[in-house]
N, C-alpha and C positions, 0 to 999 in steps of 0.2 A: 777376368780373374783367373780363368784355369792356366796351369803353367806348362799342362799335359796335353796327350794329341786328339784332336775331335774326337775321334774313334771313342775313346775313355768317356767323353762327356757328354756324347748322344748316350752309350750304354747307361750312364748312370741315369740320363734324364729317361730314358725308359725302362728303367727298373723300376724310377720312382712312382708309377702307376698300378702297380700288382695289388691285387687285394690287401695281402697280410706281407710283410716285410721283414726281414732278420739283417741288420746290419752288423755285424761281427769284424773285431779286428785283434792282432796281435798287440804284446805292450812294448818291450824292449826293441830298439829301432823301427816301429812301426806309429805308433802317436807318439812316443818318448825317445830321444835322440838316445843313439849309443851313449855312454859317459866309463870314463875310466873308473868312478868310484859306484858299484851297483848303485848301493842308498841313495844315489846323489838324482837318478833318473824320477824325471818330470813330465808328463804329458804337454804337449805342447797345450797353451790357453784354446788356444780357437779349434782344437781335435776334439778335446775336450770338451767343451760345448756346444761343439756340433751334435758328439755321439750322445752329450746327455740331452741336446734338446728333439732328437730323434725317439729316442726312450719313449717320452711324453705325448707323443704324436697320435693319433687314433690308429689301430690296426698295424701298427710298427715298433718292433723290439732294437734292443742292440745290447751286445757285450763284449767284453774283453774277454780272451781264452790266452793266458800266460801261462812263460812255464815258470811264475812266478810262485812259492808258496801263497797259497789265497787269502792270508792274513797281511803279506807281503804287498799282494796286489791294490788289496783294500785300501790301506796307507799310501801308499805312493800313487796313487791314483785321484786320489779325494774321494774314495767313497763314492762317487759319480752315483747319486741320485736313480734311481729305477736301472739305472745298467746293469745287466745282468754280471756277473766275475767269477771266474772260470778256473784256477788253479793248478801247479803243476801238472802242465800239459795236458788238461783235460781229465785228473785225478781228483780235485777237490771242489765240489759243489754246493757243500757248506761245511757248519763249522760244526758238524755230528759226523766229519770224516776220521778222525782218527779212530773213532768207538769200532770203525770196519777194519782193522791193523791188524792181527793175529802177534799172539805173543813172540813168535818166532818171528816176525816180519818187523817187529820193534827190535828185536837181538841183532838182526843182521841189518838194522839200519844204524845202529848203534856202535856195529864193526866196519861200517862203511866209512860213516862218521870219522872213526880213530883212524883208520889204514890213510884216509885221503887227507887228514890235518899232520900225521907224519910225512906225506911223502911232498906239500907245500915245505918243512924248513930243507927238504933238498934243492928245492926250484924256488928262490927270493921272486917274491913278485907274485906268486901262486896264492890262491884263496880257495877257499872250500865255502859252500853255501849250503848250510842246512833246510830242508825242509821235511814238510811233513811225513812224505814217503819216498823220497830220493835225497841225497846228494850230488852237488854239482861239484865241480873239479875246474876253475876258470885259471888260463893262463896269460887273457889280455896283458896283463902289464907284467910277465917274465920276460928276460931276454928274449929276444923274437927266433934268435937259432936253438932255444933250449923248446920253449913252447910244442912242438909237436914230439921232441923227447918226452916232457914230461905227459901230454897226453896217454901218449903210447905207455908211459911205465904205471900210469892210471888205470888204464884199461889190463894190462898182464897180469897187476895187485889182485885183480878180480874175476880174471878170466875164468876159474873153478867154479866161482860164484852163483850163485841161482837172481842173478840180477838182471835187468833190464834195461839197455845202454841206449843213449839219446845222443844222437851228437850236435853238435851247435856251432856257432862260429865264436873259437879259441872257448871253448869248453865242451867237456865228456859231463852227461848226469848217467848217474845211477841209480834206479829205482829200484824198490821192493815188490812192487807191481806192475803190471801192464800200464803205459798211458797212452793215453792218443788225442790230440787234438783235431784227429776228424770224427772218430766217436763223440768227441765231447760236441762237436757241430751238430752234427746227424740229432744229439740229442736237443741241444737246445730249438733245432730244427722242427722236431715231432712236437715238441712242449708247446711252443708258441704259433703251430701250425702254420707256417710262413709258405707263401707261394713263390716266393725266390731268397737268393741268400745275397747278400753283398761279404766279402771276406778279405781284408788286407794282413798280410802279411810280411817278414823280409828271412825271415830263417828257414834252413833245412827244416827245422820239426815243422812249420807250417807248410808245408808240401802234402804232410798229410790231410789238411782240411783241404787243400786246394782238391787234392785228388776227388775229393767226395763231392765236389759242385756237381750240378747238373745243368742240363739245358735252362735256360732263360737266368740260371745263376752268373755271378760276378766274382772271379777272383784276380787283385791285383795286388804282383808281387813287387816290393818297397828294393829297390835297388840291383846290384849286378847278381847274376846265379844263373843256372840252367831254372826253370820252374815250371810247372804245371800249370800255372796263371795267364788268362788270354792275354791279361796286359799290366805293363809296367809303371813306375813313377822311378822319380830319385830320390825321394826324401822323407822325411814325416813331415815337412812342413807340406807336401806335395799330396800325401794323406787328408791333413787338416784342410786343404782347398778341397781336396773330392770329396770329405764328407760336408761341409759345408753346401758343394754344388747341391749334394744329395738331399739334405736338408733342405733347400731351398725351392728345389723338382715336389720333393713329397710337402712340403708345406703349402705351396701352391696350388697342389692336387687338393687339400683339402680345403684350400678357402674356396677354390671352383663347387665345390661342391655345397658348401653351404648357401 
């Protein structure tokens, strides 16, 4: 079944032995294919049932950490059953996040808001994605020679700003606060008290969880890039086979045991 190199599939099959387990993944090209039209992204079937029937496992967690609004995530995801879900880049942990916004932090998300939905009708093709404490700025389907213009005239709008920039591939976010999706690991990490991490991802922002792995963790980065991840795949369907294997390792372990 695996489409990946030994090396990847002994690792998983001896991760799958650790006491306590955290399986962790990104959403956007990581279980759900890129798609030109965001709403339109869907977790692959078999990623997805993999990661939910890990969930349910004895002594083993799993979630998504997107930098998807976390009501965004929810929806397009199916709500995945015990999976834990993660939010604007490791900023929203549930749905009593806004109540922590400070008034000023709503004003200038609100100017964010307006500056980057004027500077889309310069750049046809341009989209702005609201969420709860950033804005994203997406230029996937602008002309391909305008794209990194209009990045760049994204980030100048704002450069005075007291904001906090994320970069991505073919989009800039801007948040009102710090995010980090290796803090948000670190955390779900202490939570669920896991003696190893398993972490896919395929974007810049996830470099940051990658960095926070340790010894006997797993991080495998989803396609081309320089990355911090001991090992690669090509694809999300390449994903839905590793966590499957992985699922298959840790399921076994438990029926040995009974």
């Amino acid at each position: 079944m695996p489409v990946f190199g030994e090396d990847l599939q002994r690792a998983l099959s001896h991760v799958a032995r650790v006491p306590r387990l955290l399986v962790a993944s990104d959403f956007d090209g990581t279980i759900a294919p890129i798609v030109a039209n965001p709403p339109d992204a869907r977790p692959i079937p078999a990623a997805a049932e993999a990661l939910a029937a890990l969930a349910v496992l004895p002594d083993t967690s799993a979630a998504l950490i997107s930098g998807r609004a976390l009501s965004t995530l929810r929806e397009l995801s199916g709500a995945l059953a015990d999976v834990h879900l993660v939010g604007s880049h490791g900023a929203e942990f549930d749905a009593d996040f806004l109540d922590a916004i400070d008034g000023s932090a709503k004003a200038l998300l609100a100017e964010l808001e307006r500056t980057m939905t004027e500077l889309t009708q310069r750049y046809p093709g341009a989209t702005v994605e609201n969420k709860p404490v950033s804005v994203a700025f997406h230029v996937r389907n602008t002309v391909p020679d305008q794209a990194q213009q209009a990045l760049d005239e994204a980030l100048n709008a704002v450069r005075d700003w007291d904001v906090h920039v994320t970069e991505g591939k073919a989009v800039r976010e801007f948040a009102v606060i710090d995010t980090d999706k290796g803090a948000a690991l670190d955390q779900l990490r202490q939570a669920c008290d896991a003696s190893a991490v398993v972490f896919f991802g395929d974007d810049v922002t996830d470099e940051k969880a990658f960095s926070r792995l340790a010894d006997g963790d797993i991080g495998v980065k989803v396609g081309p890039g320089e990355t911090l991840a001991r090992f690669r795949v090509d694809s999300p369907d390449d994903v839905a086979t590793a966590l499957t294997v992985l699922l298959q390792a840790r399921a076994q372990l438990e029926y040995r045991s009974t």
